[in-house]
C-alpha positions as CSV (number, residue, x, y, z in Angstrom):
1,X,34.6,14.8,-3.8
2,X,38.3,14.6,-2.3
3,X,40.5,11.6,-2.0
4,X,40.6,8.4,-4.5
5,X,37.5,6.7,-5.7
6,X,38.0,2.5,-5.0
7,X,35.1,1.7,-6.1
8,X,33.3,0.3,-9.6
9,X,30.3,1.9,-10.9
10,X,28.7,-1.0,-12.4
11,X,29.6,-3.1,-9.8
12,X,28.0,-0.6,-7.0
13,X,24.9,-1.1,-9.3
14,X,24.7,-4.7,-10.0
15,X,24.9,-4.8,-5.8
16,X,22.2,-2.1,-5.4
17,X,19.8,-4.7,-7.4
18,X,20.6,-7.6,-6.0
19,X,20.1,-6.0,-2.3
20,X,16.6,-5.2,-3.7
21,X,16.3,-8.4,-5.4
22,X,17.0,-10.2,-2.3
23,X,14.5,-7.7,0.0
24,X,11.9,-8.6,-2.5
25,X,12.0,-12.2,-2.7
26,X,12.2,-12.7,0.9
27,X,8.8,-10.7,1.5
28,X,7.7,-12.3,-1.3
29,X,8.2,-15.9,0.0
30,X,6.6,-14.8,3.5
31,X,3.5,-13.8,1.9
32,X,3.4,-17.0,-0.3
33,X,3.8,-18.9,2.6
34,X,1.1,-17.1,5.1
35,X,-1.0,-17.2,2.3
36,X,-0.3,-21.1,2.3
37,X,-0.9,-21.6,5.5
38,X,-4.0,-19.5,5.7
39,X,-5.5,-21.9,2.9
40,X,-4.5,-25.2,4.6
41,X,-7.0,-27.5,6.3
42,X,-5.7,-28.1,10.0
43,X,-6.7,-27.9,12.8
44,X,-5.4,-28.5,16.7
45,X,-2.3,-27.2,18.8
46,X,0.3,-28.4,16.5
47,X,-1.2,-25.5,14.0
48,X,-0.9,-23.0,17.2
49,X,2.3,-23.6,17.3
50,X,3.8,-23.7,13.6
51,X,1.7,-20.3,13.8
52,X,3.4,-18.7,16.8
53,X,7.1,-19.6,15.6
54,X,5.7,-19.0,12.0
55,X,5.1,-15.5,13.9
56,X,8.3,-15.4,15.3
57,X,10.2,-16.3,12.5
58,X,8.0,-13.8,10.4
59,X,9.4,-11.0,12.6
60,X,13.0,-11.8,12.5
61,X,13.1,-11.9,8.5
62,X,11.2,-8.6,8.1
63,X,13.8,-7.2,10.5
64,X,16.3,-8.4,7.7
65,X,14.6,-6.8,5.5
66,X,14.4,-3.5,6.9
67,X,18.2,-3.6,7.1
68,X,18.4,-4.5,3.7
69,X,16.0,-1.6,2.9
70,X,18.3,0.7,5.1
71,X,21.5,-0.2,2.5
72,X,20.1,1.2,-0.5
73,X,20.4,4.6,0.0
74,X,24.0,4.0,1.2
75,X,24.5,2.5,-2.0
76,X,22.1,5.3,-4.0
77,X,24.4,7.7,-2.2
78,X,27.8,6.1,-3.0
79,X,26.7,5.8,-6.6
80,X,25.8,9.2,-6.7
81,X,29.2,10.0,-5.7
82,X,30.5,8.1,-8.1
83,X,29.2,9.2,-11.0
84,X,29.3,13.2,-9.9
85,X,33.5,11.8,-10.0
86,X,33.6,10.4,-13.1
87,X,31.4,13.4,-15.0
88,X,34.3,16.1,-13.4
């Protein structure tokens, strides 16, 4: 590895958990709030609705957390780095 390392190994770690943290909870709280739903007694186009922006919404977020799933190797990678620098 060439040039100077800005960077703090720790720090790179405590981020690479809480990126994971964060992905987790969020499909986490969509499941818990389908499941919810799915258990709740109504009935009638209002339902229709909160379902179809429920749906919407539901897309959105898991596009979140694909992007927050594509960090991780960039941080995997950068930490990789890191500590290869710091062994040498």
């Amino acid at each position: 590895m060439s040039g100077e390392v800005h960077a703090n190994l720790e720090d790179l770690r405590r981020l690479q958990k809480a990126v994971d943290t964060a992905e987790n909870e969020v499909t986490e709280a969509l499941r818990k709030l389908h499941r919810v739903l799915q258990h709740t007694d109504w009935k009638g186009s209002a339902r229709r609705n909160f379902e179809g922006q429920l749906t919407q919404a539901t897309s959105s977020v898991r596009q979140t957390t694909q992007r927050l799933s594509a960090l991780k190797p960039i941080l995997t990678k950068e930490i990789s780095h890191l500590e290869t620098y710091l062994r040498n």
